[in-house]
DRENSEDO-492514 format. One record per residue (C-alpha): residue in three letters; z, y, x. Coordinates in nm, 3 decimals. Layout:
N
("ALA"; (Z; Y; X));
...
// end
This chain:
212
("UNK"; (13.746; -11.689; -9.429));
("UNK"; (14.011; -11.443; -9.307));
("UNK"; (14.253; -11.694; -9.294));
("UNK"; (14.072; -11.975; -9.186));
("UNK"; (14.132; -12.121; -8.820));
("UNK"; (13.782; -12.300; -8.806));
("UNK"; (13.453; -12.172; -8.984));
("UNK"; (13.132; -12.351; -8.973));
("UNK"; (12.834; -12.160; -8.962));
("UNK"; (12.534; -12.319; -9.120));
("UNK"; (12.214; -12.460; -8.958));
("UNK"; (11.919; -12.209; -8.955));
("UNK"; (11.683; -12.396; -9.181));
("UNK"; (12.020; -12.399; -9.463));
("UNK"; (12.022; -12.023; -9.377));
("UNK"; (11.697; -11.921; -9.479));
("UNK"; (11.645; -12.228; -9.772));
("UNK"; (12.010; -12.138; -9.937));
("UNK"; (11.935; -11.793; -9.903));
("UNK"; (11.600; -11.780; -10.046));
("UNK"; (11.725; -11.996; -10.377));
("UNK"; (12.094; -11.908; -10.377));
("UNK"; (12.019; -11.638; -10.688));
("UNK"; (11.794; -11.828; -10.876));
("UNK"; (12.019; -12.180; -10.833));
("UNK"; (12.325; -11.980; -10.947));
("UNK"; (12.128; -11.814; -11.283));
("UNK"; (12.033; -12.168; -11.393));
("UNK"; (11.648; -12.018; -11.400));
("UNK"; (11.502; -12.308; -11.217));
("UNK"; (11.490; -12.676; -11.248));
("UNK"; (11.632; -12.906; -11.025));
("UNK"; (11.349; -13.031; -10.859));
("UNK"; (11.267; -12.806; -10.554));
("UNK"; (11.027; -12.818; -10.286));
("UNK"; (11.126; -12.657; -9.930));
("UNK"; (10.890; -12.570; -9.693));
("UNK"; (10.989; -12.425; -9.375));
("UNK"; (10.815; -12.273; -9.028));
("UNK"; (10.986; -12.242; -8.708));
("UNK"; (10.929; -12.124; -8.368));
("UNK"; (10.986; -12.366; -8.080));
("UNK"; (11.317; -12.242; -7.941));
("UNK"; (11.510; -12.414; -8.268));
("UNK"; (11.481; -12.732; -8.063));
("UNK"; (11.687; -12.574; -7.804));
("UNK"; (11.527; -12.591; -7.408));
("UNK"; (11.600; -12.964; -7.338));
("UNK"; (11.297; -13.124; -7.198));
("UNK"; (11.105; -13.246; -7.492));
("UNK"; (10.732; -13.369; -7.479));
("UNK"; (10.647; -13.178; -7.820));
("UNK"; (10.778; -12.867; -7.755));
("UNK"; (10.602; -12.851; -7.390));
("UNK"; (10.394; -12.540; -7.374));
("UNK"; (10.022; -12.715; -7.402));
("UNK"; (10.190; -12.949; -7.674));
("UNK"; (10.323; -12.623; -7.890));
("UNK"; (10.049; -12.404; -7.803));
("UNK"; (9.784; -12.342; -8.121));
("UNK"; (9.966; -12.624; -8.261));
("UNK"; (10.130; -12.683; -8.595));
("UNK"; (10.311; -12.985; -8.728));
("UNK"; (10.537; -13.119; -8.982));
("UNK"; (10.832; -13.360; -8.903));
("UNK"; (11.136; -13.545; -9.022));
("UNK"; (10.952; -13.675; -9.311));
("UNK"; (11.165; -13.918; -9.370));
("UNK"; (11.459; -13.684; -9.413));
("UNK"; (11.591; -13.392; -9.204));
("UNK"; (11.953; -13.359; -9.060));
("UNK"; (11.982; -13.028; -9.245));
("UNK"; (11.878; -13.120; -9.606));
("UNK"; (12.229; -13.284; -9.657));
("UNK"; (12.378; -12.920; -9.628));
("UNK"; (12.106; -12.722; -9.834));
("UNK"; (12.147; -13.000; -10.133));
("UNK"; (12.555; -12.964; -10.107));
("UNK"; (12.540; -12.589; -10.096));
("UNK"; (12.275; -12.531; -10.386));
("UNK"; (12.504; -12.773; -10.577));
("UNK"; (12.795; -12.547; -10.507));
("UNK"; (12.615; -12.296; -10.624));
("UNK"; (12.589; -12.484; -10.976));
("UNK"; (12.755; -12.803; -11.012));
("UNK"; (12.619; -12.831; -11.367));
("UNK"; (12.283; -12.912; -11.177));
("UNK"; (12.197; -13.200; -10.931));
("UNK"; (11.917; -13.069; -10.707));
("UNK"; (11.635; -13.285; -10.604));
("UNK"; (11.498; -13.116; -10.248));
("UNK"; (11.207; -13.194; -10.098));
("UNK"; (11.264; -13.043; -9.769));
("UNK"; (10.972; -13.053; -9.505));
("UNK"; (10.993; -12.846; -9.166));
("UNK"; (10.717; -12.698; -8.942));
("UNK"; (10.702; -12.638; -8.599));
("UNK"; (10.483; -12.355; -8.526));
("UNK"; (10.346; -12.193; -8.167));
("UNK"; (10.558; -11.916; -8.184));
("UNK"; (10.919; -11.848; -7.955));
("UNK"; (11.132; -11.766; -8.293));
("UNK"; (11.178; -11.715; -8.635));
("UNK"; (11.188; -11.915; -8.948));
("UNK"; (10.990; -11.851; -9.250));
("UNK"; (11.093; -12.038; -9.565));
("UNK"; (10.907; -12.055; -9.877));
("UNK"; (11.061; -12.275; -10.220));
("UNK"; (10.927; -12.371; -10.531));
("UNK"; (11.095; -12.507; -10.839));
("UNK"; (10.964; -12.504; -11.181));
("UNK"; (11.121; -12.210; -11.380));
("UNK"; (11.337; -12.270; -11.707));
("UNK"; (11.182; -12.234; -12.030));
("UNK"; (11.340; -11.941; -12.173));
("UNK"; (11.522; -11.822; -11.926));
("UNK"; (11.328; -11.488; -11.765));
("UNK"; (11.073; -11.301; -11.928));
("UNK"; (10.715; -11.363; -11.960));
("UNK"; (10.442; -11.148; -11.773));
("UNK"; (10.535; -10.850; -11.556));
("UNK"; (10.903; -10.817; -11.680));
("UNK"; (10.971; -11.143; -11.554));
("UNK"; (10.887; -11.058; -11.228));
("UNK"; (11.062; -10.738; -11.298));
("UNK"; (11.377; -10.934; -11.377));
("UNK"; (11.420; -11.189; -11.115));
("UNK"; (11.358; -10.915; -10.851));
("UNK"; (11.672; -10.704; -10.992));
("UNK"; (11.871; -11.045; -11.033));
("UNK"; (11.743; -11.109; -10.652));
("UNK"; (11.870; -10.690; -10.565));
("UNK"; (12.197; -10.723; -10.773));
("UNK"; (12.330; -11.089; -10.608));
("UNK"; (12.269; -10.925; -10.270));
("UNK"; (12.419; -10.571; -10.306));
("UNK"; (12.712; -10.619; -10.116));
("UNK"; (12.563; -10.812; -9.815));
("UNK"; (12.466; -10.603; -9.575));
("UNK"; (12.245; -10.808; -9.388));
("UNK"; (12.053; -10.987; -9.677));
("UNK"; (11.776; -10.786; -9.807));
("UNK"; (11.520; -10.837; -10.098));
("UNK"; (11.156; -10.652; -10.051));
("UNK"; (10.899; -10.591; -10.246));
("UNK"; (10.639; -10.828; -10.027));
("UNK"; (10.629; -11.161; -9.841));
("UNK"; (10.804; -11.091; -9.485));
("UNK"; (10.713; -11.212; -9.135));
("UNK"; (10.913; -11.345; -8.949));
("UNK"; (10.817; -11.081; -8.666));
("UNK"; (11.027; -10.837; -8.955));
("UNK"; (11.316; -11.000; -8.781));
("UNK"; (11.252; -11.049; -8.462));
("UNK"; (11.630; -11.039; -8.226));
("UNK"; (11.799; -10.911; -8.559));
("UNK"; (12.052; -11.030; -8.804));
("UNK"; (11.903; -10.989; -9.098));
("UNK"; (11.739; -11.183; -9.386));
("UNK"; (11.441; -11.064; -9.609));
("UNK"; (11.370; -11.224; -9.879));
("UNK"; (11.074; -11.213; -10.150));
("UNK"; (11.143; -11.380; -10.486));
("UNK"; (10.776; -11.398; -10.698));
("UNK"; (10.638; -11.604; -11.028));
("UNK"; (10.341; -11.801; -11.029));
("UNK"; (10.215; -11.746; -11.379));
("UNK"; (9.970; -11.980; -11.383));
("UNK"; (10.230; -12.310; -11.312));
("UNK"; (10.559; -12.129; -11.412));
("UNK"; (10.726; -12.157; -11.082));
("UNK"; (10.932; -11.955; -10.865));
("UNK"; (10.829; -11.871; -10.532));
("UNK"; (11.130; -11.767; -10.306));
("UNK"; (11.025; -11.628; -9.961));
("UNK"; (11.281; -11.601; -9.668));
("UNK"; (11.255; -11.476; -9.322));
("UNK"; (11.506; -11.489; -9.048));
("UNK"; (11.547; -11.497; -8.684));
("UNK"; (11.676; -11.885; -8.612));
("UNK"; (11.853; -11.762; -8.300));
("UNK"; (12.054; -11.459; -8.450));
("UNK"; (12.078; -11.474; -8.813));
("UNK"; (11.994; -11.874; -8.792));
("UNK"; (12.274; -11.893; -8.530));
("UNK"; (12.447; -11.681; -8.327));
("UNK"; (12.438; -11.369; -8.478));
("UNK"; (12.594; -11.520; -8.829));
("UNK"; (12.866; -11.705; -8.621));
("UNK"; (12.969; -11.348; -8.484));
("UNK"; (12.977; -11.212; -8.851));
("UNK"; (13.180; -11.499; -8.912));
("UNK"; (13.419; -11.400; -8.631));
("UNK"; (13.449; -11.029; -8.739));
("UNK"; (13.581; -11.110; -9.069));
("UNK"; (13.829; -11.386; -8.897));
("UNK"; (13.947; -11.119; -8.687));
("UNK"; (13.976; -10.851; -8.966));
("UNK"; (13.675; -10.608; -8.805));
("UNK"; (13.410; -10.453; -8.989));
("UNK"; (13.146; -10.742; -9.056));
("UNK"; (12.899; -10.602; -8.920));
("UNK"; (13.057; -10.500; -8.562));
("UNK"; (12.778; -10.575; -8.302));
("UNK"; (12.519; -10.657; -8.549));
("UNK"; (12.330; -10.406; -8.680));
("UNK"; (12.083; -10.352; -8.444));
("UNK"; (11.713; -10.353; -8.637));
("UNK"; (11.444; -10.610; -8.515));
("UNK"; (11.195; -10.537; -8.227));
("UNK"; (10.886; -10.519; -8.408));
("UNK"; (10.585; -10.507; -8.380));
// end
């Protein structure tokens, strides 16, 4: 990137999905067929005049859409395939829209590889250090012990994420959280300039999240 002329930044639904899986994709501990299932808050649809994002529309309201296909799964599948190229990942991607003015919270499931992470306890023990060690050098990616809201990062640049087993099926559970109009947009396309420019990455960025 410090040489590039032109950086993309991703969409914020491939923020928080690619985030959320990036560790366990790249360990080969899950299979490739992955369910997505992501909440967002109204202004990811930008402020066009829209009848479904209309305040008595949104309001106590909560609906899935582009089930036929979202714009954004395209990206997620060629990233996560990146990620391993072994692997051909099969994503099930299904957005929310959610009565709320931002944030994205993104759970994933995928059946975990037999053999590959302990049973019981030290499993979970595991994939939360694989989850601590992949991130250690990205300042504003950060793995917690509990599900986050997506109040947690509310006007800030960071990403929390939640990695978990369920015992009972064998699957992972990857939890993200991120605000889609910082760290789902702008604020990642700044951290994107700063290392263009040769500044400290996180110049301008480090402010924590108004909550509650």
């Amino acid at each position: 990137m410090k040489s590039a002329k032109l950086v993309a930044a991703p969409g914020c639904y491939p923020t928080g999905a690619i985030l959320a899986l990036a560790p366990a994709v790249k360990k080969g501990l899950i299979k490739p067929d992955i369910i997505i299932d992501s909440k967002s808050g109204i202004s990811g649809a930008g402020r066009s005049l829209n009848l479904t994002t209309h305040y008595a529309e949104a309001n106590e309201d909560t609906t899935a859409y582009a089930l036929g296909g979202h714009r954004h799964l395209p990206e997620i599948t060629q990233e996560l395939k990146l990620l391993n190229p072994g692997s051909l990942p099969s994503i099930t991607f299904i957005p929310h829209l959610t009565p709320m003015t931002r944030g994205i919270l993104t759970t994933a499931y995928a059946s975990l590889v037999k053999g590959k992470i302990a049973a019981g306890k030290k499993g979970e023990e595991e994939l939360l250090n694989l989850y601590i060690d992949f991130y250690k050098n990205e300042p504003f990616v950060k793995v917690v012990a509990a599900s986050p809201h997506t109040k947690h990062t509310w006007g800030s640049n960071y990403c929390y994420i939640h990695p978990a087993i369920d015992h009972r099926t064998n699957r992972l559970i990857a939890i993200s959280a991120i605000d889609n109009l910082v760290k789902g947009a702008a604020g990642q396309a700044v951290q994107d300039m700063n290392i263009m420019l040769g500044l400290p990455e996180t110049m301008g960025l480090e402010s924590l999240a108004v909550y509650p």
